[in-house]
C-alpha positions in Angstrom: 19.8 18.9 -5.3 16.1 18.2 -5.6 14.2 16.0 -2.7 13.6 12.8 -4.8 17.3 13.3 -6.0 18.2 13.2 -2.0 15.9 10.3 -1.2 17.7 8.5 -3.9 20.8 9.6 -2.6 19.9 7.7 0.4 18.6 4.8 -1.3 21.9 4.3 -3.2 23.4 3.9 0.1 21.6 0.7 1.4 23.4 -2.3 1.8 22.1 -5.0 -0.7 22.6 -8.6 -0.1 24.4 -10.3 -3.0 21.6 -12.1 -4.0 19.8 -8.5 -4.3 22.7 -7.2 -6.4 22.0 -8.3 -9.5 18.0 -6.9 -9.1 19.4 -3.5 -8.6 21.7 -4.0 -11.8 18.3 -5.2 -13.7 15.9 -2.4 -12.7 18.5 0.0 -12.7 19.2 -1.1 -17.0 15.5 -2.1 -17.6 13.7 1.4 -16.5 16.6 3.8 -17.6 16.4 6.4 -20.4 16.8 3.7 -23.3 17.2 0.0 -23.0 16.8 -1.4 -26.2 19.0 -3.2 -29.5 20.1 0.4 -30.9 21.5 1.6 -27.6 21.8 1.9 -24.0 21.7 5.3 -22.1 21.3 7.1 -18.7 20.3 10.5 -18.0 20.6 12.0 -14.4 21.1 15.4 -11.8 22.6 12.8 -9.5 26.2 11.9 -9.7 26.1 8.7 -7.2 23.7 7.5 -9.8 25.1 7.4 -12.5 28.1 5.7 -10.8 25.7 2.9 -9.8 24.2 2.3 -13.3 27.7 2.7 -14.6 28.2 0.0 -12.0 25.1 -2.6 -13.7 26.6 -2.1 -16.9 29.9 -3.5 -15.6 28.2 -6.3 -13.9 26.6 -7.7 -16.9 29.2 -6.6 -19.3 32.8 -6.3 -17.7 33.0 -3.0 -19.5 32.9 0.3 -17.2 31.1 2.8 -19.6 32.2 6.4 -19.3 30.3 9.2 -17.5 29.7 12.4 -19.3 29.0 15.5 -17.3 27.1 18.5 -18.9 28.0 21.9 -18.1 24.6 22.4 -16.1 25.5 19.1 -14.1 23.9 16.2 -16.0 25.2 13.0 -16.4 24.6 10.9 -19.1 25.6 7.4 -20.3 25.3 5.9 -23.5 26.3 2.5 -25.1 25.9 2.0 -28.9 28.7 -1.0 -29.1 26.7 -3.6 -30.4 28.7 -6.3 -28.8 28.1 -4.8 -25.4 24.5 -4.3 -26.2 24.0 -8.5 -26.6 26.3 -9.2 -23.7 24.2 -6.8 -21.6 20.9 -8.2 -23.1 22.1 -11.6 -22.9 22.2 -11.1 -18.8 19.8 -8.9 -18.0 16.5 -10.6 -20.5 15.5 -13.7 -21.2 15.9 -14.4 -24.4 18.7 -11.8 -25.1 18.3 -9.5 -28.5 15.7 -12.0 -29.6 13.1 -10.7 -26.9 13.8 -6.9 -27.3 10.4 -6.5 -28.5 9.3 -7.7 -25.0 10.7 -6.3 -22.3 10.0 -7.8 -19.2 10.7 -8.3 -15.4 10.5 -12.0 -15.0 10.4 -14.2 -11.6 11.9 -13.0 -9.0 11.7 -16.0 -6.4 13.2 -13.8 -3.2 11.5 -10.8 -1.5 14.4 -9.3 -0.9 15.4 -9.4 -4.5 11.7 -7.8 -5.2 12.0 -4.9 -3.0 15.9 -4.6 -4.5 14.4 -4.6 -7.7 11.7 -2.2 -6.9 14.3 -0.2 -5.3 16.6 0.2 -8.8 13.3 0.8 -10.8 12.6 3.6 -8.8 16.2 5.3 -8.9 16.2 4.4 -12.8 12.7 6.0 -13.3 10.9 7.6 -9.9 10.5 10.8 -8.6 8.9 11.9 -5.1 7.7 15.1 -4.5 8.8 17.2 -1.8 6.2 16.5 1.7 6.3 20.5 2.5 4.3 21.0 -1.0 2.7 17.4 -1.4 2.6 13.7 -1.3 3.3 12.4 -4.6 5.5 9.6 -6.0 5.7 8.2 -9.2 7.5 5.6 -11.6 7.7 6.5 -15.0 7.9 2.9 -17.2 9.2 2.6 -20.1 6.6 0.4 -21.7 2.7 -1.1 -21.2 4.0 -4.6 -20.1 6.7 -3.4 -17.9 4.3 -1.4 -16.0 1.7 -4.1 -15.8 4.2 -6.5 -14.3 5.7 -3.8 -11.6 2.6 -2.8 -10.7 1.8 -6.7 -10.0 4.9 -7.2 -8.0 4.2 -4.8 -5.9 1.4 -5.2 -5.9 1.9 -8.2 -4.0 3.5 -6.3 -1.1 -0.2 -5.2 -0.9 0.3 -1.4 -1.8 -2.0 -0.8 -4.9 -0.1 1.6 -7.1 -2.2 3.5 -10.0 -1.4 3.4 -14.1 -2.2 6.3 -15.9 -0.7 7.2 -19.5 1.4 10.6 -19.6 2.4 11.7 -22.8 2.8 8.6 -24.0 4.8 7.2 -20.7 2.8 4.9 -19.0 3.4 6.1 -14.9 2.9 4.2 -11.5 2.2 6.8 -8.6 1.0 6.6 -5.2 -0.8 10.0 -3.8 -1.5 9.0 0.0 1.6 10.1 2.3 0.6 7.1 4.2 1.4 5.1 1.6 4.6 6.6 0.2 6.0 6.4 3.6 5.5 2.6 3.7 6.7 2.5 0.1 10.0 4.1 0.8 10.4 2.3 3.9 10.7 -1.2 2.3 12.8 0.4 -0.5 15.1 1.4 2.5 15.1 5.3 3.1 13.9 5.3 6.7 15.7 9.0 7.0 13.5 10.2 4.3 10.7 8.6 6.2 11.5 10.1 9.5 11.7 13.8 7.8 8.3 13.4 6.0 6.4 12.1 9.4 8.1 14.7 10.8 7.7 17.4 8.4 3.6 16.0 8.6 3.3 16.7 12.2 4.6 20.2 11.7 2.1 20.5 9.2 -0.6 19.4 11.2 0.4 21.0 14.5 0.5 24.3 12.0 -3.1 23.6 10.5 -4.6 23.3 14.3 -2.9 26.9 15.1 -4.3 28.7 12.0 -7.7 26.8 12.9 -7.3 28.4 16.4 -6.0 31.6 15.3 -8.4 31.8 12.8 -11.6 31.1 15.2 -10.0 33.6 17.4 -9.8 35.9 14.9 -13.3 35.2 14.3 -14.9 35.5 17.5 -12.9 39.3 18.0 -14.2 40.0 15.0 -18.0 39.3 16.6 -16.7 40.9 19.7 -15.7 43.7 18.3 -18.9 44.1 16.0 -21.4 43.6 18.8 -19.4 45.7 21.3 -20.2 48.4 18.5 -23.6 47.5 18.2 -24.5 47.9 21.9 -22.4 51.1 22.2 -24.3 53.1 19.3 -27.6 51.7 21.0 -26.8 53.1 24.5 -25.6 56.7 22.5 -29.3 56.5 20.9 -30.9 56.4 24.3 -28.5 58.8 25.8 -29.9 61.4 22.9 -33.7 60.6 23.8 -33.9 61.0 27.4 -30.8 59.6 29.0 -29.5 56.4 30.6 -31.1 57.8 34.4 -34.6 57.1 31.9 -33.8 52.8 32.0 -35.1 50.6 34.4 -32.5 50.3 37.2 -31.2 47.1 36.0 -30.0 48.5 32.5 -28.7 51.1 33.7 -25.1 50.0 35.4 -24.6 47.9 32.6 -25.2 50.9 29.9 -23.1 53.2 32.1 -20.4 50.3 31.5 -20.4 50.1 28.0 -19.8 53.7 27.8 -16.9 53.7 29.8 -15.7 50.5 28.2 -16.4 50.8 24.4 -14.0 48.0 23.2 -14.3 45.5 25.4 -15.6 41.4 25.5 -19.1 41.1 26.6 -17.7 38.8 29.2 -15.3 41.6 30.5 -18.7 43.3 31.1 -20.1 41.0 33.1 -17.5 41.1 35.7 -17.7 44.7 36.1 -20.7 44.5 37.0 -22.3 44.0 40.4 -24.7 42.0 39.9 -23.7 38.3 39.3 -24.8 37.4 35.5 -23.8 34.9 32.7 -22.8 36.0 30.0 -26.0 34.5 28.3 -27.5 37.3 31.1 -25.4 40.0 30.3 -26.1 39.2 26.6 -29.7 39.5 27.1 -29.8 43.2 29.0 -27.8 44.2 26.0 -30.6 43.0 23.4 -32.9 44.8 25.7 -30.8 48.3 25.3 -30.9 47.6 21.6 -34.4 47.1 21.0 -35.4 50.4 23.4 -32.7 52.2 21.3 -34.4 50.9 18.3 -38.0 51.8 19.4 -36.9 55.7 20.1 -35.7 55.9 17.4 -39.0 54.6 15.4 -40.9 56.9 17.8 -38.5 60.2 16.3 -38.8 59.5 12.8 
């Protein structure tokens, strides 16, 4: 089963006042596959609902429509009685068969029949991305003016969803997780919001390691490189006259580097027996380098 068919899962579950009932039953008819005077039809992965849209068509029409499953797991839905096609118009649009040329939401006074009807627009027609790849949710409408007027009601819940056009669909979506979780929430799938804020602190708390592995990673690398640097210098000098030929002060700390090729800079320093920074020790390496440099100018 796919996230968004999980999240719906949930969704199906909450408990709608009986007022809301009838929103659901709308939404669910108004955004499904087809909803128009040549026929009525479902499509989905998700058992539970199809159950529930079977469900709105028995509200509106006191006929329970049957449920065909496909071998691969589909179910469909599909009403082409006329006769149920006007009772189920008759209830659901103003206007009946005479306004199928205008689909439309109409007033909803409650805003608990709202978010209800939000709620069976987005099982009829939404999808939501899994939070482990990326935030995306979307509502796919099944006509300009529908759009227009979902995207104003909720709208007025002040979450500003976009319109784009999709191969001819016209689609709502939301992109910012923030968003989506606030969205879901007032459809009702607090579990689904609890595993994405959960599933984004993971995320995050993973980003800060990489960041610190990665700087780690990064500053062994620049170890590692100048520990190289200042070894080959100190081999130079050994070749042209030897370390006893540095002033005294270079000298311990050239002896060291020998003896400790691979080490930190700052493991050098507190070898040593004189009490340096590492901005010190740092410095009497640049020192080594630029005599090892200068012999070996002077034997070219």
């Amino acid at each position: 089963m796919s996230f968004a068919s999980q999240v719906k899962t949930e969704l199906l579950r909450h408990e709608n006042e009986s007022c809301c009932e009838t929103s659901v039953c709308r939404a669910l008819l108004l955004f499904g596959r087809e909803f128009s005077s040549y026929g009525i039809s479902f499509l989905t992965e998700n058992r539970e609902l199809a159950e529930a849209y079977a469900g709105a068509v028995h509200l509106f029409s006191g006929i329970s429509p049957e449920i065909h499953t496909s071998e691969s797991g589909n179910c469909k839905i599909v009403i082409e009685d006329k006769n149920i096609i006007g009772a189920i118009f008759d209830e659901v649009l103003p206007g009946g068969l005479n306004a199928k040329k205008q689909l439309t939401i109409g007033k909803i006074e409650k805003e608990c029949c709202r978010w209800s009807f939000i709620r069976g627009a987005f099982l009829a027609a939404g999808t939501v991305t899994d939070p482990d790849k990326e935030y995306h949710l979307e509502i796919t409408c099944p006509s300009k003016n529908l759009a227009a007027e979902l995207q104003t009601l909720i709208g007025e819940a002040e979450i500003n969803m976009k319109l784009t056009k999709r191969g001819g669909a016209n689609v709502l979506y939301l992109k910012k997780s923030e968003i989506i979780e606030d969205f879901l929430t007032r459809m009702g799938a607090n579990d689904t919001v609890m595993m994405m804020m959960n599933s984004k602190m993971v995320k995050d708390v993973r980003n800060i390691v990489n960041r610190r592995v990665n700087f780690e990673n990064a500053n062994m690398v620049r170890s590692i490189e100048a520990a190289g640097k200042q070894y080959d210098a100190i081999q130079t000098i050994v070749s042209h006259g030897g370390i006893s030929s540095l002033p005294d002060e270079l000298q311990e700390i050239a002896r060291l580097r020998l003896e400790n090729p691979d080490v930190t800079t700052g493991e050098i320093r507190k070898l040593l027996s004189d009490s340096l920074t590492v901005s010190g020790v740092n410095h009497r390496f640049q020192k080594l380098i630029k005599i090892a440099e200068e012999l070996a100018n002077a034997n070219r």
